[in-house]
DOKE-348979 format. One record per atom (N, C-alpha, C): chain; z, y, x; residue in one letter; residue number from 1. Coordinates in nm, 2 decimals. Each point is the difference from the previous one (the first is absolute). Last residue first. Example, Ala and Ser with C-alpha at 12.3 -4.5 7.8 and 13.67 -1.06 7.14 Angstrom:
% DOKE-348979
PABA   cadena        z        y        x   residuo   num
PABA        A     0.71    -0.22     1.28         s     2
PABA        A     0.00     0.11     0.09         s     2
PABA        A     0.08     0.11    -0.08         s     2
PABA        A    -0.01    -0.57     0.03         a     1
PABA        A     0.00     0.12    -0.09         a     1
PABA        A     0.00     0.12     0.09         a     1
% end
This chain:
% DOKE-348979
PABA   cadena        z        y        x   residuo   num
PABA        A    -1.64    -0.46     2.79         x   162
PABA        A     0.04     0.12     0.12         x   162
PABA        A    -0.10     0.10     0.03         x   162
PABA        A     0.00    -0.30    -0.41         x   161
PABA        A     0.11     0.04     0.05         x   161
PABA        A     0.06     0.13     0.10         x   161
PABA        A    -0.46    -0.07    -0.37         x   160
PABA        A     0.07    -0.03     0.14         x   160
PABA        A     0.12     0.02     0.01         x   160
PABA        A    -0.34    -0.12    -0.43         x   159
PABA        A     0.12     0.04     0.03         x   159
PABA        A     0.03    -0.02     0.14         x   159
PABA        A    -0.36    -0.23    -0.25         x   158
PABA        A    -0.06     0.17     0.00         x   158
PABA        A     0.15     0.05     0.09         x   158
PABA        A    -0.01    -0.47    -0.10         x   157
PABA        A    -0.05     0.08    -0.12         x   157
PABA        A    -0.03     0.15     0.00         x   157
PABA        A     0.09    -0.31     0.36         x   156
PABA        A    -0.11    -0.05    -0.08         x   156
PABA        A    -0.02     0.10    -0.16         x   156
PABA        A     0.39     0.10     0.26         x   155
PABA        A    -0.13     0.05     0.16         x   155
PABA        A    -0.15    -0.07    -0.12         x   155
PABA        A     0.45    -0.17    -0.15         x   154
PABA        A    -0.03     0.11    -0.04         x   154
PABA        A    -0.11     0.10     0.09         x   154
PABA        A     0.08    -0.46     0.10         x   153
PABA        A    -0.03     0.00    -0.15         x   153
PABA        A     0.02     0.20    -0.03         x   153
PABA        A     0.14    -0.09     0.39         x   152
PABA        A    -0.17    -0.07     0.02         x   152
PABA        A    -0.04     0.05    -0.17         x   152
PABA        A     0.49     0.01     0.10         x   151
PABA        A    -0.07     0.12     0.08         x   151
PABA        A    -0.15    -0.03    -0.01         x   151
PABA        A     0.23    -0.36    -0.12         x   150
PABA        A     0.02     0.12    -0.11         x   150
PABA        A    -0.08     0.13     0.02         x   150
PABA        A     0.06    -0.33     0.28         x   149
PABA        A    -0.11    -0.09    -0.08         x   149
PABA        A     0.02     0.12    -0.13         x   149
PABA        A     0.31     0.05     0.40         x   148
PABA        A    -0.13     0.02     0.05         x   148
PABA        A    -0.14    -0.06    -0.08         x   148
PABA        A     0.49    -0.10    -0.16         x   147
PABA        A    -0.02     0.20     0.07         x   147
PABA        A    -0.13     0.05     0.03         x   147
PABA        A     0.11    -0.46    -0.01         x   146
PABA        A    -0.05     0.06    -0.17         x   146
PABA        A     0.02     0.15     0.02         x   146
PABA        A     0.12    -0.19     0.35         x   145
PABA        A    -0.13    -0.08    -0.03         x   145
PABA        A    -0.03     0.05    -0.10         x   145
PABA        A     0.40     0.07     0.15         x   144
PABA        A    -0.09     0.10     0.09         x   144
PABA        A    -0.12    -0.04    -0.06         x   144
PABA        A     0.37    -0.07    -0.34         x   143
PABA        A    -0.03    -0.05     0.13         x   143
PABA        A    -0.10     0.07     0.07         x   143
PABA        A     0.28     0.15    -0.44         x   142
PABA        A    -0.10    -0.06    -0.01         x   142
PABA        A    -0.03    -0.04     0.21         x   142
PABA        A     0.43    -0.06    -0.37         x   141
PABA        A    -0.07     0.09     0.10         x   141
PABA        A    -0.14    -0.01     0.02         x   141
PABA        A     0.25    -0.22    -0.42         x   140
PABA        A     0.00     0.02     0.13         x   140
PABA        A    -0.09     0.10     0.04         x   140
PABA        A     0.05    -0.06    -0.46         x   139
PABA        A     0.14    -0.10     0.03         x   139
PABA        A    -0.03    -0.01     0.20         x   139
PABA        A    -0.13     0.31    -0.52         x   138
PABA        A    -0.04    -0.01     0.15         x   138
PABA        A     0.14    -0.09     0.07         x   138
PABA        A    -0.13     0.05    -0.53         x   137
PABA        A     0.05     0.05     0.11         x   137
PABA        A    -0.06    -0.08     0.14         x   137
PABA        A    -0.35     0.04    -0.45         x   136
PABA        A     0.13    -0.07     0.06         x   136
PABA        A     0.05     0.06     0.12         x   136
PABA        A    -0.30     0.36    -0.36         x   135
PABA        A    -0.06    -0.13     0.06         x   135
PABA        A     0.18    -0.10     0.05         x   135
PABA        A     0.08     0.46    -0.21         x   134
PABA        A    -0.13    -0.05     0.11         x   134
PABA        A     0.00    -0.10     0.04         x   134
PABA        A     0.26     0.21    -0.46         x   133
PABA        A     0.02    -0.12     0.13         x   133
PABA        A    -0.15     0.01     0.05         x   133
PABA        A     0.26     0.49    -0.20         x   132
PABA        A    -0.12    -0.14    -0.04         x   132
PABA        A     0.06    -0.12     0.08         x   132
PABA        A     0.21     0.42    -0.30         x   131
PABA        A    -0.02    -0.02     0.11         x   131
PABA        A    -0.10    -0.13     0.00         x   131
PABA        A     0.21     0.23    -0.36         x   130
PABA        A     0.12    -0.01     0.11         x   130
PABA        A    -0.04     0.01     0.11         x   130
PABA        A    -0.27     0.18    -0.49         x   129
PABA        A     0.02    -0.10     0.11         x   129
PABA        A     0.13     0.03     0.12         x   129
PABA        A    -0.03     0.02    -0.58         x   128
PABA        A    -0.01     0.08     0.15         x   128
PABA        A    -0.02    -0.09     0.10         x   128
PABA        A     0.03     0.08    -0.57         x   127
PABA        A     0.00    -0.11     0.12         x   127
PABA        A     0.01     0.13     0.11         x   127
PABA        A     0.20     0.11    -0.52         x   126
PABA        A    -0.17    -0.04     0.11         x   126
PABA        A     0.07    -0.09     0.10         x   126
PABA        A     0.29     0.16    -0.34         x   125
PABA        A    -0.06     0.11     0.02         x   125
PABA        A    -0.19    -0.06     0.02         x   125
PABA        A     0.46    -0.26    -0.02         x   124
PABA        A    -0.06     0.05    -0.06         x   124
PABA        A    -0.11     0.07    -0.08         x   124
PABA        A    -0.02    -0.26     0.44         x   123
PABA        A     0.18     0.04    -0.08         x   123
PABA        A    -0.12     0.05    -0.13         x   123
PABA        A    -0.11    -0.27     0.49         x   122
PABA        A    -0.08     0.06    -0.13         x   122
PABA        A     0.17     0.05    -0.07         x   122
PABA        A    -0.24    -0.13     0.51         x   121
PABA        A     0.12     0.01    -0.10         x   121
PABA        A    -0.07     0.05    -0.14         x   121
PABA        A    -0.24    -0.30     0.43         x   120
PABA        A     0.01     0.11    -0.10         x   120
PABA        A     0.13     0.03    -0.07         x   120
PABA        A    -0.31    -0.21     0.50         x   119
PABA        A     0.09    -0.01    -0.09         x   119
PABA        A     0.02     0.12    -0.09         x   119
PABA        A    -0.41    -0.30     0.23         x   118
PABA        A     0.06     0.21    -0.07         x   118
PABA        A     0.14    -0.07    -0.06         x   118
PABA        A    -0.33    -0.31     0.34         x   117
PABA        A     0.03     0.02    -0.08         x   117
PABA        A     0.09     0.15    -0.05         x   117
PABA        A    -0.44    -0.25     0.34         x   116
PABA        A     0.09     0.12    -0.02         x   116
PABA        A     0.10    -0.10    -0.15         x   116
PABA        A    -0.34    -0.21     0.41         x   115
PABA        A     0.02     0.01    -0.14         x   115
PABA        A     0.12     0.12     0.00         x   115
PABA        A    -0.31     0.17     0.33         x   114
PABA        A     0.10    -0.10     0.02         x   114
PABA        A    -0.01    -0.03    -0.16         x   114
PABA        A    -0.25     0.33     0.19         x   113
PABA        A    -0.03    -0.08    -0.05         x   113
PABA        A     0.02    -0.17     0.00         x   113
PABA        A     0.23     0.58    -0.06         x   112
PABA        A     0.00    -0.15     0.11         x   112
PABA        A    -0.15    -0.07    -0.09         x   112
PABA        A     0.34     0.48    -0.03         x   111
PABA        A    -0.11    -0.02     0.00         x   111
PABA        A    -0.01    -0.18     0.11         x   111
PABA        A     0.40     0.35    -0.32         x   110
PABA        A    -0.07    -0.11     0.11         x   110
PABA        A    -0.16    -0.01     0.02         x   110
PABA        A     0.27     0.35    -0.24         x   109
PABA        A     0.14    -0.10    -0.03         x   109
PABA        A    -0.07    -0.10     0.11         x   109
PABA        A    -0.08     0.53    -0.04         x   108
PABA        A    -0.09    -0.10    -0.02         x   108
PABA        A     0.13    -0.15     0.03         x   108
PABA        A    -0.03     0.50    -0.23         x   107
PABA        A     0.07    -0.09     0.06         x   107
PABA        A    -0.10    -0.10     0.01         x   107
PABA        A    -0.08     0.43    -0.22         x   106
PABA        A     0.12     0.03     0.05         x   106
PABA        A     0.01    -0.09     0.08         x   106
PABA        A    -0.46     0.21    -0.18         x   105
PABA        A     0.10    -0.13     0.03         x   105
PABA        A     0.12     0.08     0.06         x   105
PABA        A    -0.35     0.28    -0.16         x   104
PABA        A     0.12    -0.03    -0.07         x   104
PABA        A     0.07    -0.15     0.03         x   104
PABA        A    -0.29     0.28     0.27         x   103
PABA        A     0.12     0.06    -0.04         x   103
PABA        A     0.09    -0.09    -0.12         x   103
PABA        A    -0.30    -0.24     0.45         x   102
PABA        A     0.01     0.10    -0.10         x   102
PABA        A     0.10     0.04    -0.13         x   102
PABA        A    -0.01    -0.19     0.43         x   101
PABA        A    -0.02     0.13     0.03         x   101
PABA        A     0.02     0.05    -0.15         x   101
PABA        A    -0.02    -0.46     0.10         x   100
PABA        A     0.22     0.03    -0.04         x   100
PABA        A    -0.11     0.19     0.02         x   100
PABA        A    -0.40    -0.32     0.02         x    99
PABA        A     0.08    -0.01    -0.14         x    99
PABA        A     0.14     0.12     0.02         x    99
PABA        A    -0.24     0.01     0.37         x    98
PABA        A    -0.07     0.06    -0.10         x    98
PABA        A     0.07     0.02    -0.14         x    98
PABA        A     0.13    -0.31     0.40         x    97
PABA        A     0.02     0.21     0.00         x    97
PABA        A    -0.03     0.05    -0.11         x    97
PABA        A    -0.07    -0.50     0.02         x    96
PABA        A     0.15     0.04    -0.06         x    96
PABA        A    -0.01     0.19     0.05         x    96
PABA        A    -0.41    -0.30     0.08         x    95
PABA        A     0.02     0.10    -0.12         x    95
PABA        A     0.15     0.02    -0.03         x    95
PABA        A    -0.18    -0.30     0.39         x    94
PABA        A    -0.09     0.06    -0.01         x    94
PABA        A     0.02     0.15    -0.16         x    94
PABA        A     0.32    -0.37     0.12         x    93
PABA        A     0.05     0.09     0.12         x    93
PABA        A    -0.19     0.12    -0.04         x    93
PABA        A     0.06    -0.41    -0.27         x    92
PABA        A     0.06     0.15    -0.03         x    92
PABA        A     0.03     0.12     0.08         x    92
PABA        A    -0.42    -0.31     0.03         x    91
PABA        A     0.13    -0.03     0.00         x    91
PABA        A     0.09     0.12    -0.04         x    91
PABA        A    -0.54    -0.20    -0.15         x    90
PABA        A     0.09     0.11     0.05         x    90
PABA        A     0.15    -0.09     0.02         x    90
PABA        A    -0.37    -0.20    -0.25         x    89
PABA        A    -0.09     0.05     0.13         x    89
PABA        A     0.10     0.10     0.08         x    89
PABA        A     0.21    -0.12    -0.52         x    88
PABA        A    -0.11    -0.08     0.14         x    88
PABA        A    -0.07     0.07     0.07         x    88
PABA        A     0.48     0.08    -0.38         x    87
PABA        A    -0.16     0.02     0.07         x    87
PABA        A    -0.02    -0.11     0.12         x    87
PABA        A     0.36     0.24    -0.43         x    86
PABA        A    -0.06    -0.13     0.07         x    86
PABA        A    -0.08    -0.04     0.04         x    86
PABA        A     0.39     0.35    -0.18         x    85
PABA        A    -0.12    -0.02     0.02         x    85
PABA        A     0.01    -0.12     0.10         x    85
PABA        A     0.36     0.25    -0.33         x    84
PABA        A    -0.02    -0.08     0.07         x    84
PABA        A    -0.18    -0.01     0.02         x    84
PABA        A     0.43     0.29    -0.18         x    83
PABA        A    -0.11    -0.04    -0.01         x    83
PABA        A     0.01    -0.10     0.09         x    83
PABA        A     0.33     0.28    -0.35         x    82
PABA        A    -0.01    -0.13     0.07         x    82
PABA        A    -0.13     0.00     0.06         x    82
PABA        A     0.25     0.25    -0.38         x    81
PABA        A    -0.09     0.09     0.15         x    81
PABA        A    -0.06    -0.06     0.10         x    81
PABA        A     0.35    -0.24    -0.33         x    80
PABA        A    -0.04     0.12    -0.01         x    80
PABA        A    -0.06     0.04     0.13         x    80
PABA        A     0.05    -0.52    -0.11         x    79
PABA        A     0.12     0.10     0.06         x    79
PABA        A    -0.07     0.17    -0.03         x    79
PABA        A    -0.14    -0.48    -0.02         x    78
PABA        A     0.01     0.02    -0.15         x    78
PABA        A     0.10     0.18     0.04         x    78
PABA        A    -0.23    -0.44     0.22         x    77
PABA        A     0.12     0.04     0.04         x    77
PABA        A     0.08     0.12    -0.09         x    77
PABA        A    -0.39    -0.29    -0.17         x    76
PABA        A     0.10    -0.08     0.08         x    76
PABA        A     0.10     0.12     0.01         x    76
PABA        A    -0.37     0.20    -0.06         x    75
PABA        A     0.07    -0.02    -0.11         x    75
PABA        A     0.12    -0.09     0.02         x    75
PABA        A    -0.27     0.11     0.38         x    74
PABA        A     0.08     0.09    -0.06         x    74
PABA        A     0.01    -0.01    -0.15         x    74
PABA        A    -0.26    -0.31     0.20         x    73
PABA        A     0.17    -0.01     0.05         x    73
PABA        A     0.07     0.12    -0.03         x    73
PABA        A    -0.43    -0.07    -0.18         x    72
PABA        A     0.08    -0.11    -0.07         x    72
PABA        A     0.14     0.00     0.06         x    72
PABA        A    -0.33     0.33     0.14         x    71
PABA        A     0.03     0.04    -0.13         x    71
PABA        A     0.12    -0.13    -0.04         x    71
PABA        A    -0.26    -0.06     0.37         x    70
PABA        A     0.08     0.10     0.04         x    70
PABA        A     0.07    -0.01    -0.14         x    70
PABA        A    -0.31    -0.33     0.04         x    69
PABA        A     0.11     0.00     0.03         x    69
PABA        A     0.12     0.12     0.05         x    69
PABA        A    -0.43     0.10    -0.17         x    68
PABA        A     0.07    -0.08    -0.14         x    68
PABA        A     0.13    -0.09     0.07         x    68
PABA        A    -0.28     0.27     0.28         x    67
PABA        A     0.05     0.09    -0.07         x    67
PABA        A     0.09    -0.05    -0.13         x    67
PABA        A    -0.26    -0.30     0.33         x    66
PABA        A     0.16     0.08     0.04         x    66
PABA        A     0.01     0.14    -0.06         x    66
PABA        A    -0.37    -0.26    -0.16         x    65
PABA        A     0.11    -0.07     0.04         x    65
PABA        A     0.12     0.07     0.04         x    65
PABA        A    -0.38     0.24    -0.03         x    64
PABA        A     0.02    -0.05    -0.17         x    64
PABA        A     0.15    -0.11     0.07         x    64
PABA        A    -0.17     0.39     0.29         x    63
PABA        A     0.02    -0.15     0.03         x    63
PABA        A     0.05    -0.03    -0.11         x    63
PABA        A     0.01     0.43     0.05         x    62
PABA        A    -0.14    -0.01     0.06         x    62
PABA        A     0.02    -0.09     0.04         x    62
PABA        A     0.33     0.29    -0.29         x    61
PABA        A    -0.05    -0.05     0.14         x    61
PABA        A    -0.15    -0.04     0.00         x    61
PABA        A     0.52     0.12    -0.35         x    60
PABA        A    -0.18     0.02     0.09         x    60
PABA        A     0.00    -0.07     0.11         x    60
PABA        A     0.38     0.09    -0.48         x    59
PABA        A    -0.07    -0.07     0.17         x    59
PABA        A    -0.16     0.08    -0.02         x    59
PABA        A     0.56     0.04    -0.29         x    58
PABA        A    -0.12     0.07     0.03         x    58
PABA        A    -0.04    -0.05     0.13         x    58
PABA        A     0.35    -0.18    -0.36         x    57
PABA        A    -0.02     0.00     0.12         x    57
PABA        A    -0.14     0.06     0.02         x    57
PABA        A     0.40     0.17    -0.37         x    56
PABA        A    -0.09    -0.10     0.03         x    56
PABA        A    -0.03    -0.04     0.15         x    56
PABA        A     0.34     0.27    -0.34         x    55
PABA        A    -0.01    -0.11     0.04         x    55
PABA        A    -0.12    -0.08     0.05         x    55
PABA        A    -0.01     0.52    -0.06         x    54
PABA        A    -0.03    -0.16    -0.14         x    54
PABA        A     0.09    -0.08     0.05         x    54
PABA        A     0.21     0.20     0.26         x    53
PABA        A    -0.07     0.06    -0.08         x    53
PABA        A    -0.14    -0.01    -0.04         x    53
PABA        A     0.18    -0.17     0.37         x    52
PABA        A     0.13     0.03    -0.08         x    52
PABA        A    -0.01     0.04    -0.13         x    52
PABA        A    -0.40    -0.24     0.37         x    51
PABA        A     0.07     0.11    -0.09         x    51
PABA        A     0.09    -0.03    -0.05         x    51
PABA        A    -0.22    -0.27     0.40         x    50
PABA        A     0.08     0.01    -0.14         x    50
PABA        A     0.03     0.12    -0.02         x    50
PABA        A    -0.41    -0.17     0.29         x    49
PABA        A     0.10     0.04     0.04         x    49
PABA        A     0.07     0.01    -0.14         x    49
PABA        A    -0.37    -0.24     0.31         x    48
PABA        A     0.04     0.01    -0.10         x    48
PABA        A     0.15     0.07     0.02         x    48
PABA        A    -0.55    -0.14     0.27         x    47
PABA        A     0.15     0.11    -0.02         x    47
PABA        A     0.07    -0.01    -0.08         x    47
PABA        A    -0.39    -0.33     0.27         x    46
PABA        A     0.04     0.07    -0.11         x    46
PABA        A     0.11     0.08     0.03         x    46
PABA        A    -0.38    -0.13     0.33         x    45
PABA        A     0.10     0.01    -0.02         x    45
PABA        A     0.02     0.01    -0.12         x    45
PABA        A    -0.32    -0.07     0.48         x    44
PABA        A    -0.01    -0.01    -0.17         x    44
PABA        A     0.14     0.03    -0.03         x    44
PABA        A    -0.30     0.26     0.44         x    43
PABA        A     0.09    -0.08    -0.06         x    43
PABA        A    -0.02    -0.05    -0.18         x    43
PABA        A    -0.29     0.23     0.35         x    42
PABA        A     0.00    -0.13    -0.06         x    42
PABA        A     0.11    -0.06    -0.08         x    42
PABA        A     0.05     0.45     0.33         x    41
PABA        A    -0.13    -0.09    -0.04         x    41
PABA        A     0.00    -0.16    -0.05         x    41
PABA        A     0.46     0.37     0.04         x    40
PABA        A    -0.08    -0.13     0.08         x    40
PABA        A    -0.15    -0.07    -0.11         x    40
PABA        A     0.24     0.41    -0.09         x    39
PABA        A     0.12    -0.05     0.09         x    39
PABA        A    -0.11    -0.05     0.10         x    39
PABA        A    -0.12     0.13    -0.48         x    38
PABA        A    -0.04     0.13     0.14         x    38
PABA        A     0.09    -0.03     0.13         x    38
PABA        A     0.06    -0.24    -0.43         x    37
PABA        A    -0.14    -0.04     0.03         x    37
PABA        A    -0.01     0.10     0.13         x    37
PABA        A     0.45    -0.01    -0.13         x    36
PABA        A    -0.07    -0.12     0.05         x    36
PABA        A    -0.12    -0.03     0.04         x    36
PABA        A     0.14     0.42    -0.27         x    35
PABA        A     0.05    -0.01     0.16         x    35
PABA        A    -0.05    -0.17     0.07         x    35
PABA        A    -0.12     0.07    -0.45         x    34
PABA        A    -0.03     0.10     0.07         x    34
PABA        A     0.01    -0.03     0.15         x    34
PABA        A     0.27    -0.20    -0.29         x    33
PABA        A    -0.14    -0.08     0.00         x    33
PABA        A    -0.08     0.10     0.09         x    33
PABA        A     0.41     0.20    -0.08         x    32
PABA        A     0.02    -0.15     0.06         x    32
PABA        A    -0.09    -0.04     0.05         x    32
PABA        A    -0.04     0.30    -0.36         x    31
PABA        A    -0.01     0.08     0.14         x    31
PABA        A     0.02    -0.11     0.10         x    31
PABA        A     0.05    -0.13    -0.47         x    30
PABA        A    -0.13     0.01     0.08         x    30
PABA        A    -0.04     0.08     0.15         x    30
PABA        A     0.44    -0.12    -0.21         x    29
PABA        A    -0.03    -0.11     0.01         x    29
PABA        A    -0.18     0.03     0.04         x    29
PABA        A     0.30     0.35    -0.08         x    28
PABA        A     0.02    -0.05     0.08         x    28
PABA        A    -0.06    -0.13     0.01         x    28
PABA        A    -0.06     0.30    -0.37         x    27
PABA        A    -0.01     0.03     0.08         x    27
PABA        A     0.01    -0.08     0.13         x    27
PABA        A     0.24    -0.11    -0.37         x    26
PABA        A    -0.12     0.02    -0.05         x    26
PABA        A    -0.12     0.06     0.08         x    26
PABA        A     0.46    -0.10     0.15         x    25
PABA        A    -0.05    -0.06     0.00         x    25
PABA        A    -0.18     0.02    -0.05         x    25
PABA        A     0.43     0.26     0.15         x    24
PABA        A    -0.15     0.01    -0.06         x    24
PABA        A    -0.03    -0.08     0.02         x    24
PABA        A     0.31    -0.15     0.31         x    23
PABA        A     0.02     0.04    -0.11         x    23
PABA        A    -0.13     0.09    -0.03         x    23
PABA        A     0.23    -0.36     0.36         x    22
PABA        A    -0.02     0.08    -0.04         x    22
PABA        A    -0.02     0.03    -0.11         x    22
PABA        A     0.10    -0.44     0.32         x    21
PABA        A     0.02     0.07    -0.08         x    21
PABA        A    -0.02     0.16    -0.02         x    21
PABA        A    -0.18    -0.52     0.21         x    20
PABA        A     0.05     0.14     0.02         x    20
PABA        A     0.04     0.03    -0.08         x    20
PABA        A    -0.19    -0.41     0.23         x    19
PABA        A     0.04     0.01    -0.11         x    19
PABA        A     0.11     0.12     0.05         x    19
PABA        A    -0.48    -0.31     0.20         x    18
PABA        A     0.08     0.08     0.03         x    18
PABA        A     0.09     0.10    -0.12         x    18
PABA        A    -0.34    -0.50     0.25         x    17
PABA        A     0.04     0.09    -0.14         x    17
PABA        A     0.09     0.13     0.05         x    17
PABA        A    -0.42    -0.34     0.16         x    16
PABA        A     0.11     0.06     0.04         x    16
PABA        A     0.12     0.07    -0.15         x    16
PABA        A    -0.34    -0.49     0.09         x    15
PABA        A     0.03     0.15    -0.09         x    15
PABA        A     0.12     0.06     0.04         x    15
PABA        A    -0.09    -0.46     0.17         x    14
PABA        A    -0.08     0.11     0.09         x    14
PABA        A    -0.01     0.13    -0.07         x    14
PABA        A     0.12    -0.43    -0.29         x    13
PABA        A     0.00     0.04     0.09         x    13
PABA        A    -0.08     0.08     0.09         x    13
PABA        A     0.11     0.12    -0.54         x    12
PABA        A    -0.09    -0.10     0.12         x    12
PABA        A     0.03    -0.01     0.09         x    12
PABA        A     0.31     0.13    -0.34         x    11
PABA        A    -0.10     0.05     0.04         x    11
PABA        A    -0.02    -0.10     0.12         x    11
PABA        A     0.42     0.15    -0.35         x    10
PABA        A    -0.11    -0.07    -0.02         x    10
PABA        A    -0.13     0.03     0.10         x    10
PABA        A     0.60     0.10     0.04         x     9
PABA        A    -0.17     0.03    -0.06         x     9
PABA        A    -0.11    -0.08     0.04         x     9
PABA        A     0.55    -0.05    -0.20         x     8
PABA        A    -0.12    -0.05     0.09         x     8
PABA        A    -0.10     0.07    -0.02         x     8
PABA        A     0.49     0.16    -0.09         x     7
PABA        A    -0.09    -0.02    -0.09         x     7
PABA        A    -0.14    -0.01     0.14         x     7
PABA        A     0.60    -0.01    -0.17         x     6
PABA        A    -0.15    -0.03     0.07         x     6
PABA        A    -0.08    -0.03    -0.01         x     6
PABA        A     0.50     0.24    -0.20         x     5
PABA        A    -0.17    -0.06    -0.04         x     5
PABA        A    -0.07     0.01     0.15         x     5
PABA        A     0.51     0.13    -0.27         x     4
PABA        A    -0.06     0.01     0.16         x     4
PABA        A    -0.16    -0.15    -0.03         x     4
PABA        A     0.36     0.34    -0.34         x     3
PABA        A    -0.09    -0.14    -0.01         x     3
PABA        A    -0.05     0.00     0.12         x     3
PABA        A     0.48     0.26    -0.22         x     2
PABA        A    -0.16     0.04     0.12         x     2
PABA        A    -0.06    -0.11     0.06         x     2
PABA        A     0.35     0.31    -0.40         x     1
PABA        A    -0.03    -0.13     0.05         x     1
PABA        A    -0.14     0.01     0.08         x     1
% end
């Protein structure tokens, strides 16, 4: 039998989040921290990632808050190897190379700082993730106007198009 679970994550607006899967955890959850601090100057963030073994969730970071909201959604989603980090002063487009380079991530399931939810299977065994919801679907095109208010908004934050 196979329990299908959604599971809201918790976090401030404007907190980017991003939810992966890999393994050594005991190991993996500080190299993460590592890699983030040497990404992008200033960043804040917590780490949390679930071990299979204790059962537990292993965190860090360097933001008492979003290391205790990191830790609270990966027990939420409760899935083996599971991470998730949750940062400010950075976008993900600034650390997703870094994080999928290294060896022991296997998968990165999303990165938004859209509301997110994880959907989960659980059987027997454990949980797993299926997959995420990014933020609400898309119900139109976007118009030349917002074509050219997008293109600005991203020119404002450091990012050129052409």
């Amino acid at each position: 039998m196979v329990k299908i679970d959604v599971v809201e994550i918790e976090k401030p607006e404007g907190v980017e989040a991003i939810i992966g899967q890999g393994n050594f955890s005991v190991f993996t959850v500080d190299d993460l921290a590592k890699a983030l601090l040497t990404a992008v100057p200033g960043i804040k963030f917590g780490v949390a990632m679930n071990e299979a073994k204790p059962q537990l969730t292993r965190f860090t970071g360097n933001d008492d808050e979003l290391e205790g909201l990191a830790a609270k959604n990966a027990v939420k989603i409760g899935a083996g190897h599971v991470f998730i980090i949750l940062m400010k002063n950075a976008f993900p487009i600034n650390v997703l190379n870094v994080i999928k380079g290294h060896p022991a991530v296997a998968m990165i399931y999303g990165a938004s700082e859209n509301p997110l939810q994880v959907i989960v299977a659980e059987t027997e065994l454990g949980r797993s993730v299926l997959g995420i919801v990014d933020g609400k679907a898309a119900k139109n095109i976007e118009t030349e106007e917002q074509k050219r208010e997008r293109r600005k908004l991203v020119e404002r934050i450091g990012y050129r198009i052409d």
